[in-house]
C-alpha positions as CSV (number, residue, x, y, z in Angstrom):
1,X,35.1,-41.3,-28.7
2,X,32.5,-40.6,-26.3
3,X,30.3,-43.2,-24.5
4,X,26.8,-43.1,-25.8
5,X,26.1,-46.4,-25.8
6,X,25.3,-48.7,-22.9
7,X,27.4,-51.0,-24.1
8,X,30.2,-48.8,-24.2
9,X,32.8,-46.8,-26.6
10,X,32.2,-48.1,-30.1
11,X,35.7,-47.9,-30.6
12,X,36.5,-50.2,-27.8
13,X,33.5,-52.9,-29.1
14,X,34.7,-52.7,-32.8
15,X,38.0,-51.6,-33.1
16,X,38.7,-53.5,-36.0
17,X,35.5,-51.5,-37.8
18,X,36.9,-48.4,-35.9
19,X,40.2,-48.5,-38.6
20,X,37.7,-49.4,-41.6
21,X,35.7,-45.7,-41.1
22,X,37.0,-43.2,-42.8
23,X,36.2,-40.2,-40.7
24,X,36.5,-41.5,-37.4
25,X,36.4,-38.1,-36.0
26,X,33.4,-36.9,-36.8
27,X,30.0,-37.0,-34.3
28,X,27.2,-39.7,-35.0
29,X,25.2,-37.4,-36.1
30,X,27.4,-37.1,-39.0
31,X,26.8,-40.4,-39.7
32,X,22.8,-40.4,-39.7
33,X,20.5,-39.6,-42.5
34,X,16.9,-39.7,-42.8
35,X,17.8,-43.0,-44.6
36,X,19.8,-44.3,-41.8
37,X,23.0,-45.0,-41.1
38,X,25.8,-43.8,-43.6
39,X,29.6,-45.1,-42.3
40,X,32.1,-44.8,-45.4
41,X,34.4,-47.3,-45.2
42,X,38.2,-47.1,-46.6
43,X,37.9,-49.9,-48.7
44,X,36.1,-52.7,-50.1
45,X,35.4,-55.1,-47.3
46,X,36.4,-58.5,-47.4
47,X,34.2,-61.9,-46.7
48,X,35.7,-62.2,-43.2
49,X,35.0,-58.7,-42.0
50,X,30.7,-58.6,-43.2
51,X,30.1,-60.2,-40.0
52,X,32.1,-57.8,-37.9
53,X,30.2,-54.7,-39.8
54,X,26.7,-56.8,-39.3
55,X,27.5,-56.9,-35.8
56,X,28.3,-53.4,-36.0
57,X,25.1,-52.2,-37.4
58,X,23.0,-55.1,-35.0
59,X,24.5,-53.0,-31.9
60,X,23.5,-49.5,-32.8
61,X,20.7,-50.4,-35.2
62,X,17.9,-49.6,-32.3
63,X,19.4,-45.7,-31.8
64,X,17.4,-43.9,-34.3
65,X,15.9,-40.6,-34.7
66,X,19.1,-38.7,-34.3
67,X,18.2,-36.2,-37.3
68,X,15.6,-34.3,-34.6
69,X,18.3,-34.1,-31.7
70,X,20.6,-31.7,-30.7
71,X,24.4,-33.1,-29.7
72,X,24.6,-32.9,-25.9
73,X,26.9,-33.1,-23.3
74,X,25.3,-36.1,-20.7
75,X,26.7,-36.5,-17.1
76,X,25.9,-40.1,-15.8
77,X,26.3,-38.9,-11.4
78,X,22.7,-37.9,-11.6
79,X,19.3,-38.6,-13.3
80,X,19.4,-34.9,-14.9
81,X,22.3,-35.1,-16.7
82,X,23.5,-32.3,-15.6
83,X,27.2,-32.1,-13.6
84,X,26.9,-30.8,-9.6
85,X,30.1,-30.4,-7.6
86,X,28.5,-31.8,-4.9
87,X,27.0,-35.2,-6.7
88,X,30.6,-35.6,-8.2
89,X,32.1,-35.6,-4.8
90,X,29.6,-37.9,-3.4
91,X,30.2,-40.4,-6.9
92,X,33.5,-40.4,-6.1
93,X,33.5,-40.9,-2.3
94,X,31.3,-43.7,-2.4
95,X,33.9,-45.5,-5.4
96,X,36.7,-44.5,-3.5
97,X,34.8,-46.3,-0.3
98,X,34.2,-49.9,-2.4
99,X,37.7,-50.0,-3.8
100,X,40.1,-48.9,-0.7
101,X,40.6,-49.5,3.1
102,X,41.5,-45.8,3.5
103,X,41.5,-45.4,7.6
104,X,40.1,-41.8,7.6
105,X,38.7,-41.9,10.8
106,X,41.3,-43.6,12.5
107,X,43.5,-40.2,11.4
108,X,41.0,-37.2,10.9
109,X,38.1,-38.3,13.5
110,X,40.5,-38.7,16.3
111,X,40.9,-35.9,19.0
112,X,44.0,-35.0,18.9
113,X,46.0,-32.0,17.7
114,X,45.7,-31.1,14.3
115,X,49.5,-31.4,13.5
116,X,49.4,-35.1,15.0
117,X,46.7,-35.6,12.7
118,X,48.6,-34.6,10.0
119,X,51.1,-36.6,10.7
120,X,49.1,-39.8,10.9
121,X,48.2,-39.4,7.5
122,X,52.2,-39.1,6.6
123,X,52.7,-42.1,8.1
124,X,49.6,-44.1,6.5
125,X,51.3,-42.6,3.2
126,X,54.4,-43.7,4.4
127,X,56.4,-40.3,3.8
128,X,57.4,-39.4,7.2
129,X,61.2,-38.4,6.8
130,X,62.7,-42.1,8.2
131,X,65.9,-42.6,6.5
132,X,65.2,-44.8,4.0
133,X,62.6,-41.7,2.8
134,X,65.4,-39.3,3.0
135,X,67.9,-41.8,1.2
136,X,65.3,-42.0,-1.8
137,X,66.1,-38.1,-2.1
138,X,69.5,-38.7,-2.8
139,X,70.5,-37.7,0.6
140,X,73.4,-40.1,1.4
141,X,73.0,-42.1,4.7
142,X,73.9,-45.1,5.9
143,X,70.2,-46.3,7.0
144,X,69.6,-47.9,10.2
145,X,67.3,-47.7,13.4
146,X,68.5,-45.4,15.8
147,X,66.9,-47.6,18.5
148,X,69.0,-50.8,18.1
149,X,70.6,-50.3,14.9
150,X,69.8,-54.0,13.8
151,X,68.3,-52.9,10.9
152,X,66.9,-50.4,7.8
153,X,64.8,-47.7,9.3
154,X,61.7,-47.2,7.5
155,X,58.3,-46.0,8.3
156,X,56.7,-49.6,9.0
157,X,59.7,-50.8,11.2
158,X,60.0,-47.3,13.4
159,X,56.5,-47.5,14.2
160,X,55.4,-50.8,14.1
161,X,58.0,-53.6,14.7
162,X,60.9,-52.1,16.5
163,X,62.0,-53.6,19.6
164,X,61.3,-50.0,21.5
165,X,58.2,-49.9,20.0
166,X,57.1,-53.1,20.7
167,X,57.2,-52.8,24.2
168,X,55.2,-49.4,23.9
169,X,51.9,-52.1,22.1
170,X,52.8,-54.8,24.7
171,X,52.3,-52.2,27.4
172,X,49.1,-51.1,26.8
173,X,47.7,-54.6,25.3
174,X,48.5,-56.0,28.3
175,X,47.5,-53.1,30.9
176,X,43.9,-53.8,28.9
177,X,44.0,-58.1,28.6
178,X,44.1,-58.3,24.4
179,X,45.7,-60.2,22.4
180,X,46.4,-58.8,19.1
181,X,48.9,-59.5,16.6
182,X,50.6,-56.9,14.6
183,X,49.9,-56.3,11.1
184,X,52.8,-55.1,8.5
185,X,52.0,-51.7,8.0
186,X,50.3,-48.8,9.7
187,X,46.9,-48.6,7.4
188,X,46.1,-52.0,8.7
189,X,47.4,-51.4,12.2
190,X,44.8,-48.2,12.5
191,X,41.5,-50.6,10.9
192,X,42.4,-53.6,13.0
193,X,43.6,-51.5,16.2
194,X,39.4,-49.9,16.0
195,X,38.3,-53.5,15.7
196,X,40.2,-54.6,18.6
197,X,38.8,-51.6,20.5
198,X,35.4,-52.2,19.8
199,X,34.8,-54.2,23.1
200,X,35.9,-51.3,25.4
201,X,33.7,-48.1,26.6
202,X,35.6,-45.5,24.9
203,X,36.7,-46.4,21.1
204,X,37.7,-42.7,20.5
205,X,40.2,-43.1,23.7
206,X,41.8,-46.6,22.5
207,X,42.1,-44.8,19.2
208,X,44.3,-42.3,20.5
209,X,46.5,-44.5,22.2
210,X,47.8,-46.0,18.8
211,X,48.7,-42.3,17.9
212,X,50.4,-41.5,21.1
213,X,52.7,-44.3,20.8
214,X,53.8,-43.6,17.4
215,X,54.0,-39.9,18.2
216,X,56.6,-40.3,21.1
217,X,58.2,-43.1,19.4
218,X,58.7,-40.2,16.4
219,X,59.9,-37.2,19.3
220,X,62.3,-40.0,21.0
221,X,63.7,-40.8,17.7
222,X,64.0,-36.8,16.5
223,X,66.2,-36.7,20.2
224,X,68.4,-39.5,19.5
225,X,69.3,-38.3,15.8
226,X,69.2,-34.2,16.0
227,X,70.0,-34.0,19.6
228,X,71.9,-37.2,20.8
229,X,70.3,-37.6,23.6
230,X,68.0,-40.6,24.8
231,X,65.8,-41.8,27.2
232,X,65.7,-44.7,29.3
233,X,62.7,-47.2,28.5
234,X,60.9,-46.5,31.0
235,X,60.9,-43.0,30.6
236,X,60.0,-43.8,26.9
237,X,56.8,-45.9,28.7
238,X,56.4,-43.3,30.9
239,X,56.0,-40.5,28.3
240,X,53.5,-42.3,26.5
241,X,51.3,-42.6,29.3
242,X,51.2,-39.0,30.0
243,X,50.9,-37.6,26.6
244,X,47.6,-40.2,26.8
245,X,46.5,-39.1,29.6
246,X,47.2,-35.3,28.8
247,X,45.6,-35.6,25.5
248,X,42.5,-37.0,27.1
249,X,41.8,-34.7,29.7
250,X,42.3,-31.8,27.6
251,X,40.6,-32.9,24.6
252,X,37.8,-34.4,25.9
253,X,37.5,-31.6,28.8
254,X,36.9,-34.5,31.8
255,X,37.3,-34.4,35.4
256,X,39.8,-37.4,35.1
257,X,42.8,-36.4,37.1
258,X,44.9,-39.3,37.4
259,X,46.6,-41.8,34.8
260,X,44.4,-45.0,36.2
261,X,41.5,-42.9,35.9
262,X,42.6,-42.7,32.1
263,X,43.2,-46.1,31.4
264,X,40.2,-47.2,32.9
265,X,38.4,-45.1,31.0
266,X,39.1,-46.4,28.2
C-alpha cells in the first residue's frame, strides 16, 4: 500500500496483478529473496495476463538489494526523510498557495479590529448568519433583504449587490475616479478590490474601505431586523465614512484629523 516507487502505488499501476497476489498485505521485503523476486500468485495465469506480470516485474525489476535493508518510514517534505512540523506547514502552504485564491491578506493583514477580521473571513466562507444561512438550520423564515425586500438575502447579495450597498461601492469608487465592476462573490471582490487599489498611495487604507462598508452594511442590517429601527441613506453613507476615517486614525496612529484628509490619503 505504501508509495515506494516513483512511479507510484503498485496497487494503483497493476491492479489487475494486485488481485492475482496472494498475500497482498505483506511488506516487499516479504517478497524478496536472495534469488529475487518471489510473488505467489492465486492461480495459474492465463496467456492474456503474462504481459501484465512481465510488465509487472519490468517496473520494479531495477529495486534490488532489499535483503541488506531495514523497512523504513520515508517522508518526501524534505531531503532527510525525516517529518518536521515546520517543513510540513511550509509543504502545505505553498500547495495550498498553487491550487486556491484564498484572500488572506485582504482579511488577516488589514488593520482593523480583530473581531472585524474575523468576521471577514465569515463572510469569505460565506457563514455569516443572513437568512438563507439561518434557514439551512431549520430555522423557519420567510428569507428576504431587509433593505428592499426584492429578493433572498444571502451573504453575496447583502454585501455585494444590494441596492443599499451599491451605493456604499459607487460612493467611494467615484469619490476616487475608478471604474470597477463587481464581481459575484466576496473572495473575488477582496483580490480584485487590492488590484484596483494598486494605483493609489495607501493600498492598506483602500483595503479597509471594502471592510468598512460591509461592516456597517452588517450593523445597519442587525438594526433593522433585532431593533426595527433604520437609517436614512445618507446616514448609512455617512456612517461609513466615519468608521473609515476612525479606523484610520486610530489604527494607523496619524495626525489626520478630518474625513478629506482620509480620503485623500488613500
Amino acid at each position: 500500500m505504501d508509495v515506494w516507487h516513483k512511479a507510484g502505488r503498485l496497487e494503483n499501476l497493476f491492479p489487475d496483478i494486485s488481485t492475482l497476489v496472494s498475500h497482498q498485505h505483506k511488506s516487499i521485503g516479504d517478497h524478496w529473496s536472495l534469488q529475487g523476486w518471489n510473488f505467489i500468485f492465486r492461480k495459474h495465469l492465463n496467456d492474456w495476463e503474462m504481459q501484465r506480470v512481465t510488465d509487472f516485474y519490468n517496473t520494479i525489476g531495477p529495486l534490488n538489494g532489499l535483503e541488506g535493508c531495514q523497512d523504513t518510514l520515508w517522508w518526501k517534505g524534505n531531503k532527510k526523510g525525516i517529518f518536521k512540523v515546520n517543513c510540513a506547514y511550509n509543504w502545505l502552504n505553498n500547495s495550498y498557495q498553487l491550487t486556491s485564491n484564498w484572500p488572506w491578506k485582504g482579511i488577516w493583514k488589514s488593520k482593523i479590529p480583530l473581531k472585524v477580521s474575523c468576521f471577514v473571513w465569515l463572510l469569505v466562507k460565506e457563514a455569516i448568519l443572513t437568512q438563507d444561512n439561518l434557514m439551512k438550520r431549520r430555522i423557519p423564515l420567510c428569507s428576504r433583504c431587509l433593505f428592499y425586500g426584492e429578493t433572498v438575502e444571502t451573504v453575496n447579495h447583502l454585501f455585494l449587490h444590494c441596492r443599499v450597498t451599491s451605493q456604499l461601492w459607487r460612493l467611494f469608487l467615484n469619490l476616487k475616479g475608478v471604474s470597477w465592476v463587481m464581481p459575484s462573490k466576496i473572495t473575488e471582490t477582496i483580490q480584485s478590490w487590492e488590484e484596483a487599489g494598486m494605483q493609489f498611495k495607501s493600498r492598506e487604507r483602500w483595503r479597509i474601505v471594502s471592510t468598512s462598508i460591509w461592516w456597517v452594511i452588517w450593523k445597519e442590517r442587525n438594526s433593522r431586523c433585532c431593533d426595527s429601527t433604520e437609517n436614512s441613506m445618507e446616514k448609512v453613507k455617512l456612517n461609513c465614512l466615519l468608521l473609515l476615517c476612525f479606523w484610520c486614525n486610530q489604527l494607523y496612529s496619524t495626525d489626520t484629523i478630518s474625513l478629506i484628509d482620509v480620503l485623500d490619503s488613500i
